[in-house]
KEKETI-409547 format. One line per field, with one value per atom (N, C-alpha, C): residue number from 1; residue in three letters; atom name; x, y, z. Coordinates in Angstrom, 2 decimals. Layout:
! KEKETI-409547
i	[NUM,...] .
aa	[ala,...] .
at	[CA,...] .
xx	[X,...] .
yy	[Y,...] .
zz	[Z,...] .
//
This chain:
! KEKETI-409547
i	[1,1,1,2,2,2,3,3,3,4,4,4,5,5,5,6,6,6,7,7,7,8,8,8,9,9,9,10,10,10,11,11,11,12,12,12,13,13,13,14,14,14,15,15,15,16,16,16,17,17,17,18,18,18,19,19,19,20,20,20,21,21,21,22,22,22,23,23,23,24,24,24,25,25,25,26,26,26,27,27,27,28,28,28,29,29,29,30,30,30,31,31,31,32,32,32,33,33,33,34,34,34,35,35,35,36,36,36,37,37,37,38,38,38,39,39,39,40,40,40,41,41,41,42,42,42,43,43,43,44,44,44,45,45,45,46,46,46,47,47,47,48,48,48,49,49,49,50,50,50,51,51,51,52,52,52,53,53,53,54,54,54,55,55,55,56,56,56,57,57,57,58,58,58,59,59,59,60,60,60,61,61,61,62,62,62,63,63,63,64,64,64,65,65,65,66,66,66,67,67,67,68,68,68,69,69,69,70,70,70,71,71,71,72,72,72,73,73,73,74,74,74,75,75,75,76,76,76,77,77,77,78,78,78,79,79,79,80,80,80,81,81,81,82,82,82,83,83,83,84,84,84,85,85,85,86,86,86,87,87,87,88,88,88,89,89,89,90,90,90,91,91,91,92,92,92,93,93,93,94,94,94,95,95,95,96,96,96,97,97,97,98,98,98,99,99,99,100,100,100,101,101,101,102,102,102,103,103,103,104,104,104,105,105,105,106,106,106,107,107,107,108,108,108,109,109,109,110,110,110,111,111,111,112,112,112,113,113,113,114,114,114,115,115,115,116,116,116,117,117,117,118,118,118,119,119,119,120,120,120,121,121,121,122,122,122,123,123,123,124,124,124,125,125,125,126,126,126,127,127,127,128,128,128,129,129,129,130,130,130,131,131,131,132,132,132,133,133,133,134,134,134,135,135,135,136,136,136,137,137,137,138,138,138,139,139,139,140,140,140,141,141,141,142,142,142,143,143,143,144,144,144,145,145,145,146,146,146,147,147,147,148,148,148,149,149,149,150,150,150,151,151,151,152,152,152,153,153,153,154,154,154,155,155,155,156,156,156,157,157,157,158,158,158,159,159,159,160,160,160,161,161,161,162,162,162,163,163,163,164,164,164,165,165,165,166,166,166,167,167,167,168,168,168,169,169,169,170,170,170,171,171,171,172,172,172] .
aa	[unk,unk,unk,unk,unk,unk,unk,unk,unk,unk,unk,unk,unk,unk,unk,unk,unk,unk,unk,unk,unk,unk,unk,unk,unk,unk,unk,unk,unk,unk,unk,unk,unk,unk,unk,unk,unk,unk,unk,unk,unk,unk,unk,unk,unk,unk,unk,unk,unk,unk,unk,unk,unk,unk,unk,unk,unk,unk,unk,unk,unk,unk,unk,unk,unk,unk,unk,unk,unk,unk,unk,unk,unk,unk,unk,unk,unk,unk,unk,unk,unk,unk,unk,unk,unk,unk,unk,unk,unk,unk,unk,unk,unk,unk,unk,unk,unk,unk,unk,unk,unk,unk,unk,unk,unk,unk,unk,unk,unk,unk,unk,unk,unk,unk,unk,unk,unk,unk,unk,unk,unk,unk,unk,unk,unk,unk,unk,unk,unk,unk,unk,unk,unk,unk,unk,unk,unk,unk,unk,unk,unk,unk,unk,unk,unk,unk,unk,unk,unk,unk,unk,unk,unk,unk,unk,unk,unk,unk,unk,unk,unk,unk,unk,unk,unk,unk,unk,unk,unk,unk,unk,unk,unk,unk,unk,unk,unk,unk,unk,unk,unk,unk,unk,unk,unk,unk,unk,unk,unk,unk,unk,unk,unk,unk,unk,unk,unk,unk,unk,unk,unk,unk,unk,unk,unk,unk,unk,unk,unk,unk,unk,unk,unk,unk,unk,unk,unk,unk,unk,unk,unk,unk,unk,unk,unk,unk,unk,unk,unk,unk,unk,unk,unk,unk,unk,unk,unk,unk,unk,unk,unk,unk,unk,unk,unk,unk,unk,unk,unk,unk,unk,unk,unk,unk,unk,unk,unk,unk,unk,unk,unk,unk,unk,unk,unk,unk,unk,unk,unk,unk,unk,unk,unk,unk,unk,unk,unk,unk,unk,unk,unk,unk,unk,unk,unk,unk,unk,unk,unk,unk,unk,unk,unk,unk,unk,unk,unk,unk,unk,unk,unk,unk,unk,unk,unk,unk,unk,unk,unk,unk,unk,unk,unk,unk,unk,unk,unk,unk,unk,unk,unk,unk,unk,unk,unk,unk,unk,unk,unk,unk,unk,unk,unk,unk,unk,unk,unk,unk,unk,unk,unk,unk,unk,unk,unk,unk,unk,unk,unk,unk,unk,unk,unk,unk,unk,unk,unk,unk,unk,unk,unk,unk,unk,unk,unk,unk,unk,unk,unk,unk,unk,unk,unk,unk,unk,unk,unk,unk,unk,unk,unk,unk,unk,unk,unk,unk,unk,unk,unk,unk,unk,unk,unk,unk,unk,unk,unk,unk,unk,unk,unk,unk,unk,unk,unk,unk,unk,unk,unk,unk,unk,unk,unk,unk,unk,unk,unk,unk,unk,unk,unk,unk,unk,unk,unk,unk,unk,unk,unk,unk,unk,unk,unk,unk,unk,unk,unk,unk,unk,unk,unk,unk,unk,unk,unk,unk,unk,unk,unk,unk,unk,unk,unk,unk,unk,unk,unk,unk,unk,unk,unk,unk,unk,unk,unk,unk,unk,unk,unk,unk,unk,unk,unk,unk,unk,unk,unk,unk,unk,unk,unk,unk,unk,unk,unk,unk,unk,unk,unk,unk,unk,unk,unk,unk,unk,unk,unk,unk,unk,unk,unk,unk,unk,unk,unk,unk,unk,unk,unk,unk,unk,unk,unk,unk,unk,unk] .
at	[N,CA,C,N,CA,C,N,CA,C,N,CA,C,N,CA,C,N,CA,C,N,CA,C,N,CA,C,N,CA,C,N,CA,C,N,CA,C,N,CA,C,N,CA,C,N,CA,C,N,CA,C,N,CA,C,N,CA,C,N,CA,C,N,CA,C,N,CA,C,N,CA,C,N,CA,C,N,CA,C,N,CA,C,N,CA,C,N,CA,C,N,CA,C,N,CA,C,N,CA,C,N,CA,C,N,CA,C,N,CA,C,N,CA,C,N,CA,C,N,CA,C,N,CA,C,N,CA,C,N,CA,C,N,CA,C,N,CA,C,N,CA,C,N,CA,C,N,CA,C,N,CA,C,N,CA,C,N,CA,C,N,CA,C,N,CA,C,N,CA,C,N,CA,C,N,CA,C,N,CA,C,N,CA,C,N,CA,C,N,CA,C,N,CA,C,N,CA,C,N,CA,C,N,CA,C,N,CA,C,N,CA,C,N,CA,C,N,CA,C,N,CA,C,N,CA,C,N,CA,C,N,CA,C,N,CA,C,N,CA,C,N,CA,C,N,CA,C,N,CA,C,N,CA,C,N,CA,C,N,CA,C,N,CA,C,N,CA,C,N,CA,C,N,CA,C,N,CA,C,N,CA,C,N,CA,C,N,CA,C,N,CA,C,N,CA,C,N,CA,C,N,CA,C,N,CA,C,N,CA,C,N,CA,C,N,CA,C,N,CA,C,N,CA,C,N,CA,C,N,CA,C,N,CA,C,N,CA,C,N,CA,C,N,CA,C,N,CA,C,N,CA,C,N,CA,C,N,CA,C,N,CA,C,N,CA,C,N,CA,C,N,CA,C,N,CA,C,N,CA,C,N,CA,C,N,CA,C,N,CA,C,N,CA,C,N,CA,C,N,CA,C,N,CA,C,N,CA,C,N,CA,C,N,CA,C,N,CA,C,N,CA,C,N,CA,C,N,CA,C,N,CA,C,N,CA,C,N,CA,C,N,CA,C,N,CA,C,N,CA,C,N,CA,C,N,CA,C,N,CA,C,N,CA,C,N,CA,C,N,CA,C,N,CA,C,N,CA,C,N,CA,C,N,CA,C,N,CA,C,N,CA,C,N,CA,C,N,CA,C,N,CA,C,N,CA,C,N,CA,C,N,CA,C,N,CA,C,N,CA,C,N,CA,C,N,CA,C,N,CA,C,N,CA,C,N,CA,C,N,CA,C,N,CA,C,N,CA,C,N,CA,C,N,CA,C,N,CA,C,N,CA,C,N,CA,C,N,CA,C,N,CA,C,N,CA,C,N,CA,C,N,CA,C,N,CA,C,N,CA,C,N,CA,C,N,CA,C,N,CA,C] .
xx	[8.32,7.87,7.36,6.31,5.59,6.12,5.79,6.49,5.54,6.54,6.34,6.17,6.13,5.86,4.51,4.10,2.99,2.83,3.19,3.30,2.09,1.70,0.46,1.15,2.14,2.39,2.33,1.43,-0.01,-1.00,-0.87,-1.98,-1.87,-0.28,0.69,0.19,-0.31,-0.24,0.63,1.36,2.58,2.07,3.00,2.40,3.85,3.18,4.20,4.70,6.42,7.32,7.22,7.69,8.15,9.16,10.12,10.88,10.50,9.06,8.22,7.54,7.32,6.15,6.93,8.79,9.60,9.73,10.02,10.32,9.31,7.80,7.21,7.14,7.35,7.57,8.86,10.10,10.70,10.43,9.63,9.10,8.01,7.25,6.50,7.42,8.82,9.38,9.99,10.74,11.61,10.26,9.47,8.25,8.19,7.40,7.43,8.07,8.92,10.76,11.12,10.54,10.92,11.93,12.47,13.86,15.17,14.73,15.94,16.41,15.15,15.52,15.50,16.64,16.52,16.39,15.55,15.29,15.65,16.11,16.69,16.52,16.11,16.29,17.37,18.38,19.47,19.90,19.91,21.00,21.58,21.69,22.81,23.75,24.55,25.27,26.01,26.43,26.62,25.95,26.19,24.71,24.63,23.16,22.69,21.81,22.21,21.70,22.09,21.84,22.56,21.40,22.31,21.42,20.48,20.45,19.29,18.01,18.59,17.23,15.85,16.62,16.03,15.10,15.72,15.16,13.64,12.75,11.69,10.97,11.89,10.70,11.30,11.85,12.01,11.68,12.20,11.64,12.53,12.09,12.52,13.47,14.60,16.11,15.49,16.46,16.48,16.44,15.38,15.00,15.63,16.30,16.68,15.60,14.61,14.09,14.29,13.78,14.37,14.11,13.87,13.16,15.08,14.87,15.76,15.64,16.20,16.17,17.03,16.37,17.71,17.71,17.15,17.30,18.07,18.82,19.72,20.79,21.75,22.16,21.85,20.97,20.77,19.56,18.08,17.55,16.73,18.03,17.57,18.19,19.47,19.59,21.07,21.19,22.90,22.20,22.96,22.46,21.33,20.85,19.21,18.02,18.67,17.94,17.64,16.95,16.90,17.69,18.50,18.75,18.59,18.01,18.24,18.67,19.32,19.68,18.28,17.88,16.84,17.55,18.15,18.21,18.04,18.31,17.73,19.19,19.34,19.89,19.91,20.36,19.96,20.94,20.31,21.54,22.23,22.21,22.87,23.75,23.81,24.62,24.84,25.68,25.67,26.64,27.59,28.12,27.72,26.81,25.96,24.88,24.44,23.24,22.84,21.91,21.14,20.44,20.94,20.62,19.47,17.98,16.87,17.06,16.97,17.18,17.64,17.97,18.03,16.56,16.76,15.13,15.96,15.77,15.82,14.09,14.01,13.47,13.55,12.64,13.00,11.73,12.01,11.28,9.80,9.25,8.04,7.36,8.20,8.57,7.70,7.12,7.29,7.10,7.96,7.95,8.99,9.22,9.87,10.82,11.80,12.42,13.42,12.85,13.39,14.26,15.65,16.65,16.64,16.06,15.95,17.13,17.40,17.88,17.59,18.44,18.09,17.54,17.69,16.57,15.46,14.89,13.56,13.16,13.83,13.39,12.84,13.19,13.18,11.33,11.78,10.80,9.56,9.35,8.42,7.80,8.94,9.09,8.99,10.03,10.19,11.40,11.83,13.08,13.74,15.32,15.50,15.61,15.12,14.51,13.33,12.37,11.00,10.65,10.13,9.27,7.76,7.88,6.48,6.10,4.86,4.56,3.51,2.97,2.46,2.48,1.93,1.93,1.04,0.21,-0.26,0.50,0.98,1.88,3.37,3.54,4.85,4.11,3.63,2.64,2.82,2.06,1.64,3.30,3.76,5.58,6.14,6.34,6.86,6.45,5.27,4.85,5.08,4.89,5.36,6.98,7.68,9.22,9.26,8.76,8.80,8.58,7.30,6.47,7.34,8.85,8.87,9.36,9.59,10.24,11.87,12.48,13.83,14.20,13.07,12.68,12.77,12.00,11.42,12.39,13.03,13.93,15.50,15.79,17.02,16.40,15.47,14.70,14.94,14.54,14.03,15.69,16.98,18.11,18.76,18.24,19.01,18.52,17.25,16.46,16.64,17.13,17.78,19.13,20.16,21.69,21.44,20.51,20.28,19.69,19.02,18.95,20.03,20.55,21.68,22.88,22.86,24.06,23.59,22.40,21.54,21.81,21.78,21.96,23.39,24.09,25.33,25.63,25.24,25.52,25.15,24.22,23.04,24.05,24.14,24.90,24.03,24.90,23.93,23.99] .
yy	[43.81,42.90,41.62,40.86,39.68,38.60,37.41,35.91,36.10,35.41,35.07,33.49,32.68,31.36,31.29,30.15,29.64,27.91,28.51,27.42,27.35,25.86,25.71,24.30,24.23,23.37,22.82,23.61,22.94,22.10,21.95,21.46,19.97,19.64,18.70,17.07,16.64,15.14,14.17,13.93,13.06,11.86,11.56,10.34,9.03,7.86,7.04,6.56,6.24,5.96,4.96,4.39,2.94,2.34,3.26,2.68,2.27,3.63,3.36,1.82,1.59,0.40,-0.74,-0.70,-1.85,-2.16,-1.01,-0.90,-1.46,-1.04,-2.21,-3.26,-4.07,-5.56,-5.65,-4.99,-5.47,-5.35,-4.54,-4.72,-6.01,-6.62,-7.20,-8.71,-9.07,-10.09,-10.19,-9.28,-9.29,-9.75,-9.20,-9.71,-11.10,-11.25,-13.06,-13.71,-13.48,-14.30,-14.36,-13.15,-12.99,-11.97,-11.50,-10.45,-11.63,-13.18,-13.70,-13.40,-12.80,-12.36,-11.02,-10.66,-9.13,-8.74,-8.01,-7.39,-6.19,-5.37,-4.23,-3.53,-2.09,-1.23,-0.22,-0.41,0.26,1.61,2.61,3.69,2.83,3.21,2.39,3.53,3.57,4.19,4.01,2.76,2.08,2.90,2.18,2.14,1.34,0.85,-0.18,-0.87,0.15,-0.05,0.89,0.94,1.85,3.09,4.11,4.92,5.51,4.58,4.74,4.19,3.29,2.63,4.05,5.12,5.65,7.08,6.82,7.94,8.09,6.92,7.01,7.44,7.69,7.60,9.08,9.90,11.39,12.57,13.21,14.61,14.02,14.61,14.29,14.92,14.04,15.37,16.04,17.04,18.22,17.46,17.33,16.96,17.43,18.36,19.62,20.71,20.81,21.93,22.99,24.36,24.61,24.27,23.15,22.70,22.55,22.67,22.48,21.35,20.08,19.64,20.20,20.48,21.45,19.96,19.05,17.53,17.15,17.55,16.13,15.46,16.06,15.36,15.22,16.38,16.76,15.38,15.74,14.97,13.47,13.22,12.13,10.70,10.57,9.05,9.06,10.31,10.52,10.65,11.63,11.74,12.25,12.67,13.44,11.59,10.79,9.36,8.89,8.89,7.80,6.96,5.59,4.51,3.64,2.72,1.77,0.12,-0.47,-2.18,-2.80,-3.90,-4.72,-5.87,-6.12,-7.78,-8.01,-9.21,-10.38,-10.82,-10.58,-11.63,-11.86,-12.63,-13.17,-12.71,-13.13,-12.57,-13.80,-14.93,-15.87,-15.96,-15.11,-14.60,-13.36,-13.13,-11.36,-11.16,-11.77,-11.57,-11.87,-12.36,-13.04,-11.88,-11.83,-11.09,-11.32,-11.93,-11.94,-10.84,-10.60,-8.82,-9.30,-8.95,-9.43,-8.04,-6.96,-6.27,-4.77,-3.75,-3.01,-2.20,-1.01,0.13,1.33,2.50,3.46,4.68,5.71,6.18,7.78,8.50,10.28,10.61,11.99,13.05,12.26,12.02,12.00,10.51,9.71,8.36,7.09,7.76,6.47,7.47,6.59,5.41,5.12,3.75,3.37,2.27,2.04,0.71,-0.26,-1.73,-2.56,-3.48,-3.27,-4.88,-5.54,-6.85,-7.77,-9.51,-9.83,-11.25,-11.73,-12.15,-12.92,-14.10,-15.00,-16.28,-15.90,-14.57,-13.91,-13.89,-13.16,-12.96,-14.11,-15.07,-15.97,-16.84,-16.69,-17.28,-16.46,-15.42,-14.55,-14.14,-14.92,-14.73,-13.22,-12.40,-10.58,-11.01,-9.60,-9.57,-9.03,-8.76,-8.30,-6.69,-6.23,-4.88,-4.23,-4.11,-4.23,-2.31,-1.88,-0.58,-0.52,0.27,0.07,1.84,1.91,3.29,3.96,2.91,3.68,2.75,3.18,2.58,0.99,0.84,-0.45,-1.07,-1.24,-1.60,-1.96,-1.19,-1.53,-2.41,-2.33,-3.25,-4.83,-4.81,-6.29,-6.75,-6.10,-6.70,-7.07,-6.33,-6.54,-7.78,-7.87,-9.31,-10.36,-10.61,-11.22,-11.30,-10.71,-10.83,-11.38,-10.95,-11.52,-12.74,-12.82,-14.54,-15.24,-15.52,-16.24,-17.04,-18.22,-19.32,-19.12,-18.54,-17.92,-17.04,-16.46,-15.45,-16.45,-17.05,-18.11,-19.00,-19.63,-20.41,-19.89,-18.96,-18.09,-18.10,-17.13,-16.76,-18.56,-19.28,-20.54,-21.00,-21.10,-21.27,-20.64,-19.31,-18.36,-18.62,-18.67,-18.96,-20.40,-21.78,-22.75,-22.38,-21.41,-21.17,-20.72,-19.50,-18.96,-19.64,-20.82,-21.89,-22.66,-23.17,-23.41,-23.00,-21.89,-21.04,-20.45,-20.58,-20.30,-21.54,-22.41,-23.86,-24.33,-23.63,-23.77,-23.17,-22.25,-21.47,-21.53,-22.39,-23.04,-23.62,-22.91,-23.67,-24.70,-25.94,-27.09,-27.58] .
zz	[-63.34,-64.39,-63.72,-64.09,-64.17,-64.25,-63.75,-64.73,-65.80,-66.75,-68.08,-68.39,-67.23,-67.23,-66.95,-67.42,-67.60,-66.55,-65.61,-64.44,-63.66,-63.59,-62.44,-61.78,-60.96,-59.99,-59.28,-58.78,-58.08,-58.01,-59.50,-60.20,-60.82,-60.89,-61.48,-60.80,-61.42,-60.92,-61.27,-60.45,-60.61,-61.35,-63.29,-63.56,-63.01,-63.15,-62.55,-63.67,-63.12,-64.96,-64.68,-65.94,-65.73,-64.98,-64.35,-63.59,-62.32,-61.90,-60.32,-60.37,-61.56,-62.13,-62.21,-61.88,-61.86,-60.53,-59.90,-58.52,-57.27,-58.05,-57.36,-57.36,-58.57,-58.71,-58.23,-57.85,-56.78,-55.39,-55.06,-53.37,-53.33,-54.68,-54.19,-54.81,-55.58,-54.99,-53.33,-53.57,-51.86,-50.94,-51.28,-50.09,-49.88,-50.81,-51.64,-51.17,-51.20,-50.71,-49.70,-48.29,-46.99,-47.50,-48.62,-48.57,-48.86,-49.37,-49.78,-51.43,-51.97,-53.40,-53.74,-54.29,-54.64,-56.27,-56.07,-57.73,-57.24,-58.48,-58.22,-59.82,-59.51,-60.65,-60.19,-61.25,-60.76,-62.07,-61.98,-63.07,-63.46,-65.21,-66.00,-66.71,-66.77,-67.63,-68.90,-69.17,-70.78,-71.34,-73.27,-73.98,-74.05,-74.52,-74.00,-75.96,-76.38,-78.27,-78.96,-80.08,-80.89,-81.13,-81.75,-81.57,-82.76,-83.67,-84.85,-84.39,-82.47,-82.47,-81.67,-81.54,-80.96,-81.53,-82.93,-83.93,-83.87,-83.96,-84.42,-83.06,-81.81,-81.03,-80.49,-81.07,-81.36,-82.68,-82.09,-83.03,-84.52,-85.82,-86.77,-87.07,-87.71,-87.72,-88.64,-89.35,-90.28,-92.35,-92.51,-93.10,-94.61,-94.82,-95.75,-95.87,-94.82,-94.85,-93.80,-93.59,-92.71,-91.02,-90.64,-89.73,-88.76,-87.72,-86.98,-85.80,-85.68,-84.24,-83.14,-82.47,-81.11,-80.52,-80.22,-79.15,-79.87,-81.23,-82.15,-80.82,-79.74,-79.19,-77.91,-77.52,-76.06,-75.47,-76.12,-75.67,-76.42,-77.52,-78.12,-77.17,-77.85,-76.75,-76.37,-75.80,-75.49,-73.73,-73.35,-71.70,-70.66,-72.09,-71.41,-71.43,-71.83,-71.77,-69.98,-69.55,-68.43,-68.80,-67.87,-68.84,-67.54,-67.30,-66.08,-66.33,-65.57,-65.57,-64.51,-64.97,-63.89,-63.59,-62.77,-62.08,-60.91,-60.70,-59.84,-59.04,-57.83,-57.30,-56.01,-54.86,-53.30,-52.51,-51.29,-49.91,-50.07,-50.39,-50.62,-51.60,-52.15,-53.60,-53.65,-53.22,-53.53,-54.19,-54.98,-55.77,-57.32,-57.77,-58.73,-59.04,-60.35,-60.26,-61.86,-62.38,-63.27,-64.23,-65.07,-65.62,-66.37,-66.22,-67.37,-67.88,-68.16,-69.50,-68.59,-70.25,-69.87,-70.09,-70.03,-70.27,-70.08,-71.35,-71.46,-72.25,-71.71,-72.08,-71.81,-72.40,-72.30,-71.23,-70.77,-69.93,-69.60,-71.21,-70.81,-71.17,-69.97,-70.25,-71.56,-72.06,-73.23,-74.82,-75.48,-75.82,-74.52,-74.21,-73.20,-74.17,-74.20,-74.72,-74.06,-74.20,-73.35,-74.18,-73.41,-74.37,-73.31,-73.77,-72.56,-73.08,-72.14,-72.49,-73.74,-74.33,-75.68,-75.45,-74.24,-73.55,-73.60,-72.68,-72.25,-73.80,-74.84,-75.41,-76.75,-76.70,-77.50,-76.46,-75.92,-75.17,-74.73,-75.20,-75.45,-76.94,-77.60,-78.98,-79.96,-79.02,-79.25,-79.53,-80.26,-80.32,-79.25,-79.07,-77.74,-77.38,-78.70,-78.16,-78.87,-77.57,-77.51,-77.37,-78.01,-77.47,-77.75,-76.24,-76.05,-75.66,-76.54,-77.21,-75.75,-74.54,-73.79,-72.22,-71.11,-70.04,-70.42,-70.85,-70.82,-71.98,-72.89,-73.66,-72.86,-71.69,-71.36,-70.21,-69.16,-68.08,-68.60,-70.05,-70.69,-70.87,-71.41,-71.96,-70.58,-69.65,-68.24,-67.54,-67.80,-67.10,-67.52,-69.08,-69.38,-69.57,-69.27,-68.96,-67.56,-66.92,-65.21,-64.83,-65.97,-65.57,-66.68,-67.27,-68.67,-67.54,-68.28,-67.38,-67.10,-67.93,-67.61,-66.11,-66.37,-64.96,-63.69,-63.86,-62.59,-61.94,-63.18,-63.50,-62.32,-63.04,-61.94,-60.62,-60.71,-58.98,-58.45,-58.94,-58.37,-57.66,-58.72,-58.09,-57.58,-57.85,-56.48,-55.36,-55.12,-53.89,-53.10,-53.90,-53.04,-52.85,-53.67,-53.28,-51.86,-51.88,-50.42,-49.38,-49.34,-48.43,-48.32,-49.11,-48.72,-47.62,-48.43,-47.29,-45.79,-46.01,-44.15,-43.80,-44.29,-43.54,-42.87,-43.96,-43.12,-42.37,-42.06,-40.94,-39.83,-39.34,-38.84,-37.72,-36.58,-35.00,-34.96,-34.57,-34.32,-32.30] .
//
């Protein structure tokens, strides 16, 4: 007998998630910084919202017809979710770390949804959980989370804590 799959793997062009699209804006702070600031996308495991927030951006439950969801727990917003934490913090601090939001999303990464700081978010004037229905929708939200002054603001005093503490260390 034959495969019965319908596979061309070959053929697959890797799209980039949103988590690849965080991960570079942390290689291109640490750069920035010399490597005194760390951004980090890390696995989260909490929850991180409730889970009616995630209905609309799945299959529709069972309506009373005979329609069935098989994802009701598998791949709505229980463990088949991506879920990641983003923060910020220095070699001068390594016990400290600044959480700007969380981001969860499914397989075929968006809708993507971000709970970000209730500061960030006030100052972006979103609420603190944002979804965003495609890659440029999540791009535009991200930057502007990065560039708010809250953002800057931390980076800016983590980055003199960590001068600081090189200084003392500093054989004279």
């Amino acid at each position: 007998m034959s495969s019965m799959w319908n596979l061309e793997l070959d053929k697959i062009v890797l799209p980039v998630s949103p988590a690849d699209i965080i991960e570079s804006q942390c290689d291109y702070l640490r750069e920035y910084t010399n490597g005194k600031i760390i951004a980090k996308i890390a696995n989260y495991e909490g929850v991180i919202l409730s889970p009616n927030l995630f209905q609309h951006a799945t299959p529709q439950q069972n309506s009373g017809d005979n329609r069935v969801d098989i994802q009701e727990e598998l791949g709505r917003y229980g463990g088949s979710k991506f879920t990641f934490e983003l923060f910020i913090t220095s070699t001068g601090t390594p016990n400290y770390k600044f959480r700007i939001m969380f981001l969860a999303y499914g397989i075929e990464y968006y809708p993507v949804i971000m709970v970000v700081d209730e500061e960030i978010a006030s100052e972006i004037e979103r609420e603190q959980h944002i979804l965003c229905d495609n890659e440029y929708e999540f791009e535009d939200m991200l930057k502007k989370i990065l560039a708010s002054k809250k953002v800057s603001k931390v980076i800016n005093h983590l980055y003199s804590a960590t001068l600081r503490e090189e200084r003392r260390y500093i054989p004279y």
